[in-house]
N, C-alpha and C positions, 0 to 999 in steps of 0.2 A: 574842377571837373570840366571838363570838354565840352562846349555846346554842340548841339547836332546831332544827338545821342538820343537811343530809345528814353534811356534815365534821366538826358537832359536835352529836352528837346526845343527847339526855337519856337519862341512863344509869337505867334503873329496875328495880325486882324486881317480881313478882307479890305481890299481898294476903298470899300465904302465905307469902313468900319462897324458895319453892323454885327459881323461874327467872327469872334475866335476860335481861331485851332491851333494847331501844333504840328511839327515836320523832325523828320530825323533819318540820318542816311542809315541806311541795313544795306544789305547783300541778301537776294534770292539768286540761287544755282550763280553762285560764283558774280553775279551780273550787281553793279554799286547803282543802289534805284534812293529816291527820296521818296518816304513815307509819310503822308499826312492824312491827317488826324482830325474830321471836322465834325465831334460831336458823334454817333456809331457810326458814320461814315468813315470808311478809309481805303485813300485812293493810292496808288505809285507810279510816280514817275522816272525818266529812266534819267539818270543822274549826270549824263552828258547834254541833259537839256541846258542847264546854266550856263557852261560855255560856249555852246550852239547860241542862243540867244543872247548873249554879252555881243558876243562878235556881230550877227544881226543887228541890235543897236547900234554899236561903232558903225556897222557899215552904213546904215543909214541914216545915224546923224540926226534926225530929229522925233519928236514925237511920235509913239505909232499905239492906235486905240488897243485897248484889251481886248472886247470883244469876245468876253467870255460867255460861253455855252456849254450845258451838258451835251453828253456825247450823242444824245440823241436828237439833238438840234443843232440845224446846218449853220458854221460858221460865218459872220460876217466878213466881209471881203475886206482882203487889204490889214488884217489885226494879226496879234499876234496869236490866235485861237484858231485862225485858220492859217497859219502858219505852223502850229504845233501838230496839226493832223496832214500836213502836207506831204506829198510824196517827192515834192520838191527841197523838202526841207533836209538837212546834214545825216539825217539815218532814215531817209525814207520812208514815214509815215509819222503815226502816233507816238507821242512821248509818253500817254498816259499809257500804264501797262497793264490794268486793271479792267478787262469786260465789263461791261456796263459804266464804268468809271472813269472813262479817261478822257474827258472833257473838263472845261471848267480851268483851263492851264492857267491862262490870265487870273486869275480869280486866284490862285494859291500861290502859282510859279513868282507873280511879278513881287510878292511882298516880301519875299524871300529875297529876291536880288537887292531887293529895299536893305533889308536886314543883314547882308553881307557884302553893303557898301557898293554894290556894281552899277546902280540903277536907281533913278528918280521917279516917281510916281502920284499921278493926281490922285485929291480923294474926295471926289466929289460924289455924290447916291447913285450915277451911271455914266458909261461913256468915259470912262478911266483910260488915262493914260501911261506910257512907259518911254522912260528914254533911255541913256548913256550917260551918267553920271561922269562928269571927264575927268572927275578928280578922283577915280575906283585907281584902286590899286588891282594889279593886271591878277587874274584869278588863277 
């Protein structure tokens, strides 16, 4: 059976290891978003984030902090959390798609790329990092 599926869905920890959830690509109105699943929490992201941010990493070649925050708390500069709400960023704003929910990217997005090979990640209790894995196969 297929991983990344609502029936089978990618079993992941957070950066720090302290919680698990769970992700799996769907479609709302025609649009391929990644759903995860952190406990009744569940957030969506828009599914073009992975390659947006692979490419990010390549381009820049070394470490760059998570810097993960809820949506209701202002991103640290310079991460990839304030990168994810950027309006500078590949689609113009939020990746998360979900009101009230769409922070927190670091914090779900990166252990995902962990889990499909694209991306290396510290995992230390804060101040997580993400790189470019140079040996990913091109996604």
């Amino acid at each position: 059976m297929e991983q990344g599926t609502e029936k089978n869905p990618w079993k992941l920890r957070t950066p720090s290891g302290n919680s698990e959830y769970t992700m799996y690509r769907d479609y709302v109105n025609g649009k391929e978003i990644i759903v995860c699943v952190d406990g009744t929490s569940i957030s969506h992201y828009d599914y073009n984030c992975l390659l947006d941010l692979l490419t990010l990493l390549k381009d820049h070649g070394d470490w760059i902090e998570l810097g993960s925050a809820d949506e209701q708390t202002e991103a640290k500069k310079n991460t990839i959390e304030e990168w994810s709400r950027s309006d500078t960023n590949p689609i113009g704003g939020w990746y998360g798609l979900k009101q009230g929910s769409r922070g927190n990217f670091g914090t779900y997005i990166a252990p995902l790329m962990v889990k499909l090979g694209l991306a290396e990640l510290t995992s230390d209790s804060n101040d997580n990092k993400i790189r470019y894995l140079q040996t990913a196969l091109e996604y």
